[in-house]
C-alpha positions in Angstrom: 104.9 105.5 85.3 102.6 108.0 84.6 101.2 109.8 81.6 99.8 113.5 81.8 97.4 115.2 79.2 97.0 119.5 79.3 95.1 121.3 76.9 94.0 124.6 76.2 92.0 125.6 73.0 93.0 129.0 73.0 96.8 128.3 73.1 97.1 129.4 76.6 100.5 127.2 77.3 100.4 127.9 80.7 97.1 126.5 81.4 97.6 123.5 79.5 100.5 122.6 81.8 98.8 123.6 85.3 99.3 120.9 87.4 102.0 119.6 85.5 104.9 118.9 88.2 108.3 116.8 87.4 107.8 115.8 84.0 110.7 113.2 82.8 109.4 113.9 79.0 107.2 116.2 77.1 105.2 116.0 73.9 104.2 119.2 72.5 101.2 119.7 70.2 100.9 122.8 69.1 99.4 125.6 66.1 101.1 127.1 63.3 100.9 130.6 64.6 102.2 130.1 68.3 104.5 127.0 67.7 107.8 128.7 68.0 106.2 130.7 71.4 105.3 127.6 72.4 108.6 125.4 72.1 110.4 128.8 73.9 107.9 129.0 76.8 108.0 125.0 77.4 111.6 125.4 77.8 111.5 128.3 80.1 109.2 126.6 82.5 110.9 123.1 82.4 114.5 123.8 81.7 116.2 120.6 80.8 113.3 118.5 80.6 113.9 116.5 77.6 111.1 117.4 74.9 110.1 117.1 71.3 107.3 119.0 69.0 105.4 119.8 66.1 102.1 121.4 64.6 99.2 119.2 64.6 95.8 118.6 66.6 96.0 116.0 69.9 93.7 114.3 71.8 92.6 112.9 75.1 89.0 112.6 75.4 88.4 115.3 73.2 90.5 116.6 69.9 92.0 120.1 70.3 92.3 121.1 66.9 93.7 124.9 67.1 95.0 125.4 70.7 97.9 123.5 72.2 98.2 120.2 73.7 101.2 118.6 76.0 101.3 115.0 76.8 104.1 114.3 79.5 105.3 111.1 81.1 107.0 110.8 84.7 107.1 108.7 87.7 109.4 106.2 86.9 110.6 107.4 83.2 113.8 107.3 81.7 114.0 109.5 79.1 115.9 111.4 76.4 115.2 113.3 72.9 117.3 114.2 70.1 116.7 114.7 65.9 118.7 113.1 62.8 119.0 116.6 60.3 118.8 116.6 56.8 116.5 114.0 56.5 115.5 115.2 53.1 119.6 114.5 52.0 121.8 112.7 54.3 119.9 111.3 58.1 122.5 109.3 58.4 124.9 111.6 59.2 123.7 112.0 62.7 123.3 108.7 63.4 125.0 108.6 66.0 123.0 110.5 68.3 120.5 107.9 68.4 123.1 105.0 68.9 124.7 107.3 71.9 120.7 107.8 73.7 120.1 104.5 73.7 123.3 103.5 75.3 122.4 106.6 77.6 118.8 105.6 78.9 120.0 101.4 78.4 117.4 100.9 76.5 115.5 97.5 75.5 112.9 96.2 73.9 111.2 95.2 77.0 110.2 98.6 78.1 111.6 101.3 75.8 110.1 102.8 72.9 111.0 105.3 70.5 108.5 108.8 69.9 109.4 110.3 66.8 107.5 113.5 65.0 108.9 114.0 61.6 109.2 117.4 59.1 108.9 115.1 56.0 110.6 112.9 53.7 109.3 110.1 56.4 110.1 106.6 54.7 114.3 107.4 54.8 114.2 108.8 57.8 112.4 105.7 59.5 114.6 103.9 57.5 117.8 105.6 58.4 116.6 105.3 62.7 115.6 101.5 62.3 119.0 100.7 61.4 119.7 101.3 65.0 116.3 100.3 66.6 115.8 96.9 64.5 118.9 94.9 65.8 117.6 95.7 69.3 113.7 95.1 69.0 112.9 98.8 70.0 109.4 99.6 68.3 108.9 103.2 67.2 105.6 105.1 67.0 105.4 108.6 65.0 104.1 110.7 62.9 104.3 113.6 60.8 103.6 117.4 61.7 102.5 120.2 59.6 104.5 123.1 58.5 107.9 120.9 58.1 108.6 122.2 62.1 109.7 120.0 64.6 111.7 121.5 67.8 113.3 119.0 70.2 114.7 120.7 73.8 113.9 123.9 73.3 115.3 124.3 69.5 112.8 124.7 66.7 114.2 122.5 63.5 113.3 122.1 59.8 114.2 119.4 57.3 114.4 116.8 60.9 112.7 113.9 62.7 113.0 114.3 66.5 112.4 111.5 68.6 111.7 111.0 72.2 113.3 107.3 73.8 110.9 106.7 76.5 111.9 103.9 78.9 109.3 102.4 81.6 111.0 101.5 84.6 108.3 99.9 86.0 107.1 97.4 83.2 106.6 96.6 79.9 105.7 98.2 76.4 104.1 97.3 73.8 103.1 98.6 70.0 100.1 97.8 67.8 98.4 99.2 64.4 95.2 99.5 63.5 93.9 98.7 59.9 90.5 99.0 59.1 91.1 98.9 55.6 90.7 95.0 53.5 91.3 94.5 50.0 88.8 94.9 47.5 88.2 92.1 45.0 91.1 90.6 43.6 92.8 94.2 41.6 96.1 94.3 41.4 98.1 97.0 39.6 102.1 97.4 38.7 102.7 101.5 39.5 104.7 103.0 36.7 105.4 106.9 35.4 106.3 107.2 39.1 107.7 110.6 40.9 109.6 109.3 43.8 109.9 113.6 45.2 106.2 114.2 44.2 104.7 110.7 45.6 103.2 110.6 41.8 101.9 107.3 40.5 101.5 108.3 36.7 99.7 104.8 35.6 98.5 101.5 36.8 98.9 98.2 34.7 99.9 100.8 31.6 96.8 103.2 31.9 96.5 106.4 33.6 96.2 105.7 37.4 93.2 108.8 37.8 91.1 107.0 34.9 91.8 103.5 36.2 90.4 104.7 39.7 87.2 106.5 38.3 86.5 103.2 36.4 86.1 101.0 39.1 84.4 103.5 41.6 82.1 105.0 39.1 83.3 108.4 40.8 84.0 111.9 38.6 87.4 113.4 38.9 86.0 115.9 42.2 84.8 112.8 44.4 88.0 110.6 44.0 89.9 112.6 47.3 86.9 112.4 49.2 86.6 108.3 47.5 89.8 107.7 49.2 88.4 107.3 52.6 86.6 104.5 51.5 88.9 102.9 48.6 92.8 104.1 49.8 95.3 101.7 47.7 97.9 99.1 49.7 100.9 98.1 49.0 101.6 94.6 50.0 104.3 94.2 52.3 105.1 90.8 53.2 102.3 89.6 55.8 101.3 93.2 56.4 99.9 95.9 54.1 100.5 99.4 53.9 98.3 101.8 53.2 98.3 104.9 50.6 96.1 107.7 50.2 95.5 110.0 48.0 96.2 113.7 48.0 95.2 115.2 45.0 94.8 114.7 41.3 97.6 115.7 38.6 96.7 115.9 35.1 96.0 112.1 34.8 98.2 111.0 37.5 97.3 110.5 41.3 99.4 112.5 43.8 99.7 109.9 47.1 100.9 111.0 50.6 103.4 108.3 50.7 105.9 107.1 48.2 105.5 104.4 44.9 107.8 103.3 42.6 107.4 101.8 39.6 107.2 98.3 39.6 105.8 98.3 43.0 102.4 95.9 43.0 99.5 97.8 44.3 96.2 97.0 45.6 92.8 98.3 46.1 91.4 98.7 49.5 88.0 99.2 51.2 86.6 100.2 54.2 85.6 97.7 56.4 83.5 97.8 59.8 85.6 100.1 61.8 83.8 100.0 65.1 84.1 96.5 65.4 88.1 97.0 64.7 88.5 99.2 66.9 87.0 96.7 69.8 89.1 94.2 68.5 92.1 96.1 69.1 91.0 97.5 72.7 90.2 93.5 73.4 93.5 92.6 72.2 95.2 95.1 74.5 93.3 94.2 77.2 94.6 90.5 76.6 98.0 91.7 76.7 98.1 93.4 79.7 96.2 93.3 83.3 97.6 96.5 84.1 97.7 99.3 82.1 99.4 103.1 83.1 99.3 104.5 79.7 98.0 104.5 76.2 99.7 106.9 73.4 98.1 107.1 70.1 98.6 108.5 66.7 95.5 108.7 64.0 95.9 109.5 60.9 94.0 113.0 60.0 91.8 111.2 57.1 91.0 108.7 59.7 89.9 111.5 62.1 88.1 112.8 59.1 86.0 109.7 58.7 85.4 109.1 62.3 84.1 112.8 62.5 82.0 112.8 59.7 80.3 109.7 60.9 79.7 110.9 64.1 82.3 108.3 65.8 85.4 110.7 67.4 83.9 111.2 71.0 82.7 107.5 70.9 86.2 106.6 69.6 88.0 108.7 72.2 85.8 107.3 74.5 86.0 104.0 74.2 90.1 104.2 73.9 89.9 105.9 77.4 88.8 103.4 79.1 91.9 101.2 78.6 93.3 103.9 81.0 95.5 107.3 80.4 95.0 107.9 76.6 96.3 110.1 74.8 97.8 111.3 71.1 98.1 113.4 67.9 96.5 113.7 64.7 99.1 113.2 62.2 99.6 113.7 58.2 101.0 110.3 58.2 101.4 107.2 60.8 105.0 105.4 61.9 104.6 102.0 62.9 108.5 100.9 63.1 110.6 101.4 59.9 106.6 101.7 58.3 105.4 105.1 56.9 101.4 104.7 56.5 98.8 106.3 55.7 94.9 106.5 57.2 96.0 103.8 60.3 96.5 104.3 64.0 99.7 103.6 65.6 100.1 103.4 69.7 102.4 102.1 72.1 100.7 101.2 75.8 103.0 101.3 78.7 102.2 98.5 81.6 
């Protein structure tokens, strides 16, 4: 198989496909103003060609931040794309469209893996699609767009997840995440005064959760959502954590980008030495596989952030390119199987 990266920064669709010729699947990266021109032009020039989108930056060797971006995959793809509705209410309604595409593309764990781009309300929609992925060992890699937009085959959709099942016909895949994130000391808070809609943690171990952050960084009230990059919290989740940022501040609550309960146990995380993770993972890739035809990547945008502001993107995108075709999104949140996380990468390389 094959994976194809077009760009254009000015949103010139047409030139960011040139060259393009029998895509089995498209990805679509696109801006808020052109998105629904975009979806509607894609469609018009490959009719049929299955095909999912939403807003957000991608990437190759370089980040296209306001343009458009396509990533397409042929030569020996099977392929199909769909979306669960009413993810915000009821995803499981339409199950059964991702029970009838895998059946279609006879998929396996092997050498399929599941795409997704999601509108919001992330964690029950993964939820809701790994009830069908889990018993059969199909990985998913996703994340979420801007705007609440998706569009899958042509159709622009709100309150959905669409999702791409990509099988490789001629080898394996694989999925890994990246955390460069380890705990800090030995904190550990129980959340409480929780908003499940809002993503609101109210207090930690009984006191306010903004004045329990500020005391251990030493940071005022404006520095905690740039602190964040540094000092995210993690929830433990059995061997694995996952990560939480922070969006903003509310009254003397924290506003995350993923959901906490109360009760759920908490940690404090810090940055650790990125570069070297990164090489670790790119090491542990390379141990995986001899051959390599593709690489697709999500970053979180507070990871693309940090890298930026330290001068580490092109280096980044650079050294990720030399595991072969590599390409991705920047995302508002990461999908790592029935995982919604935040400031991680996700990726899924095809053999």
């Amino acid at each position: 198989m094959k994976q194809f990266f077009g760009a254009s920064q000015y949103g010139n669709l047409k030139e960011a496909v040139r060259g393009l010729q029998n895509p089995q699947m498209i990805l679509l990266l696109s801006n808020g103003n052109q998105f629904e021109q975009h979806v509607r032009e894609l469609e018009m020039l490959y009719p049929g060609i299955p095909s999912i989108g939403c807003i957000g930056m991608s990437y190759d060797t370089h980040v296209i931040e306001k343009g458009v971006g396509v990533i397409a995959f042929y030569d020996g793809v099977s392929a199909v794309a769909n979306v669960l509705e009413q993810v915000s209410t009821m995803p499981i309604k339409y199950i059964e469209r991702l029970q009838q595409d895998v059946r279609k593309i006879n998929a396996t764990h092997q050498n399929t893996v599941c795409i997704d781009f999601c509108a919001g309300n992330d964690a029950c929609a993964l939820t809701t699609m790994y009830t069908v992925l889990r018993p059969l060992q199909i990985s998913l890699v996703g994340g979420t767009g801007d705007a609440g937009k998706v569009s899958a085959n042509g159709r622009i959709y709100e309150d959905a997840i669409a999702y791409a099942l990509i099988k490789n016909n001629q080898g394996r895949v694989k999925t890994y995440k990246e955390n460069i994130y380890h705990q800090m000391g030995d904190y550990r808070f129980i959340a409480s005064g929780t908003d499940k809609s809002r993503y609101i943690i109210g207090a930690l171990n009984g006191q306010p959760a903004k004045q329990v952050y500020q005391q251990i960084l030493h940071v005022s009230e404006q520095e905690i959502l740039t602190q964040t990059f540094k000092n995210p919290f993690g929830k433990i989740n059995g061997d694995d954590t996952c990560i939480i940022s922070i969006k903003e501040v509310d009254g003397n609550a924290l506003a995350c980008f993923r959901q906490v309960n109360d009760s759920d146990v908490l940690i404090l995380l810090e940055l650790g030495d990125y570069r070297e993770t990164v090489k670790e993972t790119i090491r542990t890739i390379r141990r995986d596989f001899s051959r390599i035809s593709a690489v697709f990547s999500v970053n979180c945008l507070f990871r693309y952030k940090l890298f930026s502001e330290n001068r580490y993107m092109s280096d980044y995108l650079r050294e990720m390119s030399a595991l072969g075709a590599h390409a991705g999104f920047v995302g508002y949140g990461e999908h790592f199987n029935n995982q919604f996380v935040n400031q991680s990468m996700s990726c899924v390389v095809f053999e």
